[in-house]
N, C-alpha and C positions, 0 to 999 in steps of 0.2 A: 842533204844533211837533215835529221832531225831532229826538233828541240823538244826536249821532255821538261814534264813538269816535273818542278823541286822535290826531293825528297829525304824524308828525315837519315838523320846520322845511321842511328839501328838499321835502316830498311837498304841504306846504299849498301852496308858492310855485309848485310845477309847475302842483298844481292850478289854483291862483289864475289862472295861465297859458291854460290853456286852457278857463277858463268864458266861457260866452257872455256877453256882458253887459246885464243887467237893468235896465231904468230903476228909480229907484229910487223908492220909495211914497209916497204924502201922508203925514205922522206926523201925522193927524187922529184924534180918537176915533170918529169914523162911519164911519171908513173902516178900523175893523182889521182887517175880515176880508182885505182886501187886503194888508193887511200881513201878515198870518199865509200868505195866498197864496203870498206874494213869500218869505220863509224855508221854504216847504216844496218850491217852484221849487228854491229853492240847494242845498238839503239833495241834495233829489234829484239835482242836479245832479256832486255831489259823490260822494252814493251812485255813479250810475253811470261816473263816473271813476274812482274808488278800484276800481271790479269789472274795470272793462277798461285796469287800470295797465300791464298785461302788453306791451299792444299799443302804448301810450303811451313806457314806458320802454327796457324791451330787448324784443326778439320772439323771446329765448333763453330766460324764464323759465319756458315750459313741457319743456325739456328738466330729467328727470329728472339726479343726480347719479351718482354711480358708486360703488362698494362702497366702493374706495382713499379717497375724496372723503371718504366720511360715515365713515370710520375714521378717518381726519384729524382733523375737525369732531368726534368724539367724545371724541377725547385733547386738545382743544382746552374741550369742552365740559366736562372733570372739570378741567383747570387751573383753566377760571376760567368764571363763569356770567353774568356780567353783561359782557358788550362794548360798548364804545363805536364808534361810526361808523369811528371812525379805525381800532380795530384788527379788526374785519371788513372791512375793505379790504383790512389788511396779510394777514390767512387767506386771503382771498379770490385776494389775488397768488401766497402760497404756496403754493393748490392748483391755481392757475391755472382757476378757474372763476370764474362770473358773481356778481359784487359782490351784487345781486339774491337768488339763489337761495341765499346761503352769509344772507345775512342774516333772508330768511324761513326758514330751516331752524333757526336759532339762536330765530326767533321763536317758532314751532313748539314748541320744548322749553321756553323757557319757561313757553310758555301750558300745555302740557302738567306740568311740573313744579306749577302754580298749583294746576291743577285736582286733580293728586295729592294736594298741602297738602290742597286743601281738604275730599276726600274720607275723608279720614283724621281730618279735624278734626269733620267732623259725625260720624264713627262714634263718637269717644270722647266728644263729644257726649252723643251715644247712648245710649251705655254707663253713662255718667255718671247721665244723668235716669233711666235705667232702676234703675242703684243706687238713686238716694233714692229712687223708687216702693217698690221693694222693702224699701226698709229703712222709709219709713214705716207701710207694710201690716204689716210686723212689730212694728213700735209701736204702732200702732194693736189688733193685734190681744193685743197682750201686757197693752196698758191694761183690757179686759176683763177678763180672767182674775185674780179674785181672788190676794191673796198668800198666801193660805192653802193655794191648793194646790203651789204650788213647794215640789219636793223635791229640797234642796239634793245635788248630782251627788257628792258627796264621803261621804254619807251612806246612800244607797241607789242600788242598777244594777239594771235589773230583768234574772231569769236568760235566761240565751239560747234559743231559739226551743224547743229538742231538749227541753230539761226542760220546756217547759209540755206539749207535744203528744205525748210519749211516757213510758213505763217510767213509768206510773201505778200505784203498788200499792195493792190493799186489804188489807183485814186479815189474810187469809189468806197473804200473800203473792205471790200469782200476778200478771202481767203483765197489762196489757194493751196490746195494739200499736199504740194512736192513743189522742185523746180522743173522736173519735167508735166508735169502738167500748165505750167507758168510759161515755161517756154513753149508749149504747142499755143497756148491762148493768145500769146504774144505775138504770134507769127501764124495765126488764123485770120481771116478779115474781120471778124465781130471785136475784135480786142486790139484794132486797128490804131483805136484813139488812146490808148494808154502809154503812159510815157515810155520809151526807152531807159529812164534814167533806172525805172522802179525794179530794172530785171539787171541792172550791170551789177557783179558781183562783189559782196561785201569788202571794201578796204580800206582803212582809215590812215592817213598820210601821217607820220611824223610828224611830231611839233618842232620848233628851230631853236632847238634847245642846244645849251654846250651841256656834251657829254663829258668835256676832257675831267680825266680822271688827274688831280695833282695827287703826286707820291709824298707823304709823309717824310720827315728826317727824321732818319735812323742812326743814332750814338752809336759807333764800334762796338766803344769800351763801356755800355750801360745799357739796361734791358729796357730807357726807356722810350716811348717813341713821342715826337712833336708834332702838332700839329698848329700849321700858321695861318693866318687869320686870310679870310680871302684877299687884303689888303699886299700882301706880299706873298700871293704864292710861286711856289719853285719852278721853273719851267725843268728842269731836271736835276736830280739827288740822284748821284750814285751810291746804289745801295751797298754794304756791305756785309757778305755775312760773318766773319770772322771778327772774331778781336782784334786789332789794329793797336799797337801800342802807340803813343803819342810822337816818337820818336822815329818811326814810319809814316806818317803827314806827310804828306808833297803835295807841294801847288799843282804837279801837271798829272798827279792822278787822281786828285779828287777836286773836280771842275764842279761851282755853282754858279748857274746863268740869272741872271735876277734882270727884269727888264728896265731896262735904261730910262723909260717913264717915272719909276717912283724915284730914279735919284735926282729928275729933272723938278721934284717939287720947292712949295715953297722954302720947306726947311729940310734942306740937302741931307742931311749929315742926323735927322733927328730917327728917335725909335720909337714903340713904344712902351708905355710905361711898365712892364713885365720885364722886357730885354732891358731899359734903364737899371732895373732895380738887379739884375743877373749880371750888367755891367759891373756897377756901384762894387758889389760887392767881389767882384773878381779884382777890379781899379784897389783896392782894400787891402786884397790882399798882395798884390804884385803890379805895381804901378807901371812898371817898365816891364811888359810883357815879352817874351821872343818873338821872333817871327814866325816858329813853329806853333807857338801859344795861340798869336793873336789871329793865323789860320784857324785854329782849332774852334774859336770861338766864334770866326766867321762861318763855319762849317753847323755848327750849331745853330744858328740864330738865323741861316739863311739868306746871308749877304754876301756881300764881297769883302775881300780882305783890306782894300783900301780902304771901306767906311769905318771898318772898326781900328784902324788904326788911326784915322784920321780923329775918330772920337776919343782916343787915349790922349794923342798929341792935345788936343782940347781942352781934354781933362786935366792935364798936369798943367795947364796953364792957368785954369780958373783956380780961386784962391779959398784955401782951405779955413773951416770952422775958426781957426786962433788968427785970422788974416796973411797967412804967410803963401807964398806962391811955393809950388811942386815945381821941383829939381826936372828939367828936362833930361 
């Protein structure tokens, strides 16, 4: 069976016009090969009309266009890229050339504009699958490598090329002008008594520094970020990136670990004076927090939910500016 490309209303009815015509087949099942016959007759039939439309329609459409013409049809082709029947007519009157010819040429640049999409589209394709190969070979290849030998960029550079391969001194002080002339001297008998230490190659060990990085607290619902004092840092903040409405807060999706050291201090339950005054003025405004709330503000401040609750119950019990005690 063959499948032909689409073709317009006009050009099927011409065609239709001047096929031979075919008796038509048994619809029996022992007889399909006849049937499959009888549609590869029409195809063909079709095929070689559509190839000699030329001689069928106008017997102008082998004349080439004219420079004027396709400078025309170019300032016609950036107005606008998709023409309808009607208005390749109306170009076609305005360059006074063959209806025909103004309409495969406009064909032409489509097909051609198609094929540009499309060649452009399998490059970055391309491009694309070639990134994740490469970037998984480097995950891949990163998963080996123990962590023990990453040496964080921020703590050690190794020295540039000139200091390992040149101006080696020994003890005496004298030069020498490469490492291979360092290493023949080094391992001649006259340069016998020079140390080993002065030829082992340049490395400078790590300091016993903590690199750990503490992640900031990041508000869902605000652009702005905290930063807590080293006194209470987070051992882990989950970050968020989305807006989280207040009424989406759950305890068991957003876990803060606060180590059990600061709440083993003198003053269990105390803050500092920045989170005091962010209390104050929350206590101000809604004394009997919810439970969703006074998450909310543990999630903020970087503690656990019992402290700040326990600071509320507190609150409401210590006695306000006129002396009266807050309503549990």
């Amino acid at each position: 069976m063959l499948i032909l490309d689409p073709i317009s209303e006009e050009e099927y009815y011409l065609l239709m016009s001047r096929l031979k015509p075919i008796p038509p087949p048994p619809f029996q099942n022992e007889y399909w090969d006849i049937f499959e016959d009888y549609h590869t007759n029409y195809g063909e039939q079709i095929l070689r009309l559509r190839a000699n439309r030329s001689s069928l329609t106008c017997p102008s459409r082998s004349i080439k266009l004219s420079e004027e013409v396709v400078q025309k049809l170019e300032d016609e082709w950036k107005l606008r890229r998709n023409q309808s029947i009607v208005e390749i007519f109306e170009i076609a009157n305005k360059c006074e050339t063959n209806f025909d010819n103004v309409h495969d040429w406009f064909q032409n640049k489509r097909e051609e504009r198609a094929m540009e999409e499309r060649r452009k589209w399998e490059e970055e394709r391309k491009e694309k699958l070639e990134k994740e190969e490469r970037e998984a070979r480097a995950r891949e290849i990163a998963a080996r490598i123990p962590k023990e030998a990453y040496i964080p960029a921020n703590v050690y550079k190794p020295p540039p090329k000139d200091k390992c391969c040149h101006r080696i001194k020994n003890r005496k002080g004298t030069h020498f002008p490469s490492l291979l002339t360092a290493m023949s001297a080094h391992t001649s008998n006259s340069s016998a008594n020079i140390r080993s230490s002065a030829f082992r190659p340049y490395y400078k060990p790590p300091p016993a520094v903590d690199v750990t990085i503490h992640p900031p607290i990041r508000i869902p619902n605000s652009q702005q970020t905290y930063f807590l004092p080293p006194t209470q840092q987070i051992h882990f903040v989950p970050i968020v990136s989305y807006p989280v409405p207040p009424s989406h807060f759950l305890p068991h999706q957003y876990h803060v670990y606060v180590p059990s050291a600061q709440q083993k201090s003198n003053s269990e339950y105390s803050f500092p004076v920045f989170q005091k005054h962010y209390l104050e003025g929350k206590f101000k405004n809604n004394a009997e927090p919810s439970k969703t709330q006074l998450f909310e503000l543990a999630y903020q401040l970087g503690v656990s939910t019992e402290k700040v609750t326990d600071w509320f119950e507190k609150r409401r019990l210590e006695p306000t500016k006129e002396g009266d005690f807050n309503k549990m």
